[in-house]
N, C-alpha and C positions, 0 to 999 in steps of 0.2 A: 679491484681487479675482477671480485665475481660478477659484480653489475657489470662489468663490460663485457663478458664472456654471457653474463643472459643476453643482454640489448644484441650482440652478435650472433646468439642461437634464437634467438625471437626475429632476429629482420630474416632469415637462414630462411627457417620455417614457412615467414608470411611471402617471401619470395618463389616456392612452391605452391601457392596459393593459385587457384585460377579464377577467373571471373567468367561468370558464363550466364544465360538465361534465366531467370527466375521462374516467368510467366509463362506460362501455354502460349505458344504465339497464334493469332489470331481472338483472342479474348476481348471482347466489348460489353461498353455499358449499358444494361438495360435501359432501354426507355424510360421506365418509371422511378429512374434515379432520385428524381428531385420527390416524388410520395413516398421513396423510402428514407431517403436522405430527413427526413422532419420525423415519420416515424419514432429512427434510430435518436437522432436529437432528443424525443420527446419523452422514452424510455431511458436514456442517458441523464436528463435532466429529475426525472422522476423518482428512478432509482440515487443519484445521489443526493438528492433530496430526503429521500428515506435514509439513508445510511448517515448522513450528516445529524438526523434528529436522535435516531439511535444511540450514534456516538453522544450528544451532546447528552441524552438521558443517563447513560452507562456512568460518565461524569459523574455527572450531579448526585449518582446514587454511590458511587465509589465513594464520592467525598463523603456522603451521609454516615455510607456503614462505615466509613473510617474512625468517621469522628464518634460514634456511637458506642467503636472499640474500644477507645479511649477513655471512655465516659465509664465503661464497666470495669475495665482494669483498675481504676481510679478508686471506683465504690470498691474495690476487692480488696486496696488493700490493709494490712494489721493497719488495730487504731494504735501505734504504736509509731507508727513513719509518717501519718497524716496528720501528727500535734505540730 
């Protein structure tokens, strides 16, 4: 009964809603759409290019000092648990 009583107060709501202009009317595309349009591509591809190798270094060194944790807990402990 409460789900039907939200889905009731949510269509309520969204049917006060108005749709209206976004845009400044009269807004055009510069001419040099298509030199900036490769630019933005070229900065787009560059930058995730970078963040992907980041990512993939941040990886490979997580795992390193992971396992390297592990490696010193190991030597820590009493000779007493590691017979």
């Amino acid at each position: 009964m409460q789900l039907f009583l939200r889905a009731v107060g949510l269509a309520s709501v969204a049917a006060l809603a108005q749709a209206g202009r976004v845009q400044h009317p009269g807004l055009t595309v510069p001419s040099s759409v298509d030199t900036d349009r490769d630019s933005v591509v070229k900065i787009f591809k560059s930058s995730y290019e970078t963040y992907r190798c980041a990512k993939d270094i941040s990886y490979v060194l997580f795992n390193l000092f992971s396992s390297l944790r592990w490696v010193v807990v190991v030597e820590n402990l009493p000779s007493v648990m590691t017979r």
